[in-house]
N, C-alpha and C positions, 0 to 999 in steps of 0.2 A: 228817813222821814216818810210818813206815810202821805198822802193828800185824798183827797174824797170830794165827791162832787154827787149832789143830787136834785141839785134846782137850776132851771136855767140852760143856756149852752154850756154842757157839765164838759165836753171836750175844751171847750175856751178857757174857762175857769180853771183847768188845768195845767194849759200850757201855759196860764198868765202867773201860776203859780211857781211854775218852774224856771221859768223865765227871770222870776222878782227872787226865787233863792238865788241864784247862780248871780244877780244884781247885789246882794248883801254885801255890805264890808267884811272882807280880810275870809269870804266866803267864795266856792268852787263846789259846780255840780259835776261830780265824777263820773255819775253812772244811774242809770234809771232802768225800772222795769217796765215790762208791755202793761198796756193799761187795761183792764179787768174791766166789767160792768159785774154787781154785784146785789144776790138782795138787800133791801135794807134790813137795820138793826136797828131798832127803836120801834116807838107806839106806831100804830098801823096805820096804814093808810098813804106810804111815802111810795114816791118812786124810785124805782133802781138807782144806786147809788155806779159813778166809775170811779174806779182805785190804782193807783199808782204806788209805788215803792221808789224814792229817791236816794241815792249816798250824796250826803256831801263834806268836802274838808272846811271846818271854818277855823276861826280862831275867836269867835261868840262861845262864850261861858254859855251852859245849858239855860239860865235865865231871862240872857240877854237873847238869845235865839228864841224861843218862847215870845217874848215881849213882840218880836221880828214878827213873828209868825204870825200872834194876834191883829196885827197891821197889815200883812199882808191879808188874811182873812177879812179886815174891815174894807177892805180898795175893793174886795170882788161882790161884799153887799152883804157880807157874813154879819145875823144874827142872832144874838146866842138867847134862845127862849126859851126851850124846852131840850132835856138831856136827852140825846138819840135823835131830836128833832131835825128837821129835812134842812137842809143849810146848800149854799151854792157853793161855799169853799171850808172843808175838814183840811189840817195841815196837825199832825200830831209826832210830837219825835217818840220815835218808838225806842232806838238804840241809840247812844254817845258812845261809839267806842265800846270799850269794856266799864266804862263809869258806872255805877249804882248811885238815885241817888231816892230820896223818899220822904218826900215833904207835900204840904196841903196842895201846892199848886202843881207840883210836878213830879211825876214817879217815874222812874229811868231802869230796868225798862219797863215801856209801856204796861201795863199791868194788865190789859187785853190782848198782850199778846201771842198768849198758849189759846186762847177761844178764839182765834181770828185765823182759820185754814187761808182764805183768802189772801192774809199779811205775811206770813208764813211764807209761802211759795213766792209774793213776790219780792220779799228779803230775800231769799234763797237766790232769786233770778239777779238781781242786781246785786249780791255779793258776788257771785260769779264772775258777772260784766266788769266790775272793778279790779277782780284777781287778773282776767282777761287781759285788762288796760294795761297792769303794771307789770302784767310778764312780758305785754308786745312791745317795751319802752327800750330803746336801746342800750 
């Protein structure tokens, strides 16, 4: 999961995001990456976005997590007006596993995710931290 933040206390809106995954039914946050500030992507004039990389285990079909997601982005004041537009909480699944999936509302993976160096590194970082977790597990 990625999260973004560029309106507002972008560090609040982020731990309140993290917070409300790891709160999800039949949902567990494993492992997260350091949080990045980043330029923006979209029409001009936004300010620096902060970026986060999350893993987590659910047992939410990729639609139903989605639907999650859009709800957790409405509690922080997310709204959706313009594509790339400055938002106080971005929450996007970038990977489900190894699942593909590619329909109007949702493409698995993220489909910005070879143009996003930023997302990249922090997938890398928080695959890591998971490999980490379940080699330290007794």
């Amino acid at each position: 999961m990625a999260l973004g933040s560029n309106l507002g206390d972008r560090a609040a809106h982020l731990a309140a995001a993290r917070e409300a995954l790891g709160a999800l039914p039949g949902t567990r946050l494993l492992a997260e990456s350091d949080v990045e500030e980043t330029a923006p992507i979209g029409p001009p004039g936004q300010g620096a976005y902060l970026n986060q990389m999350v893993a987590l285990a659910t047992t939410l079909d990729p639609a139903a997590l989605l639907d999650r997601l859009h709800d957790i982005e409405r509690s922080r004041g997310r709204e959706r007006r313009e594509r790339w537009g400055p938002r106080t909480l971005d929450l996007d699944i970038v990977r489900f596993g190894a699942r593909r999936l590619t329909g109007s509302a949702l493409t698995i993976p993220h489909p910005e995710l070879p143009h996003r160096d930023f997302w990249r590194r922090e997938l890398a970082q928080v695959q890591a931290r998971v490999s980490d977790a379940l080699a330290s597990r007794p």
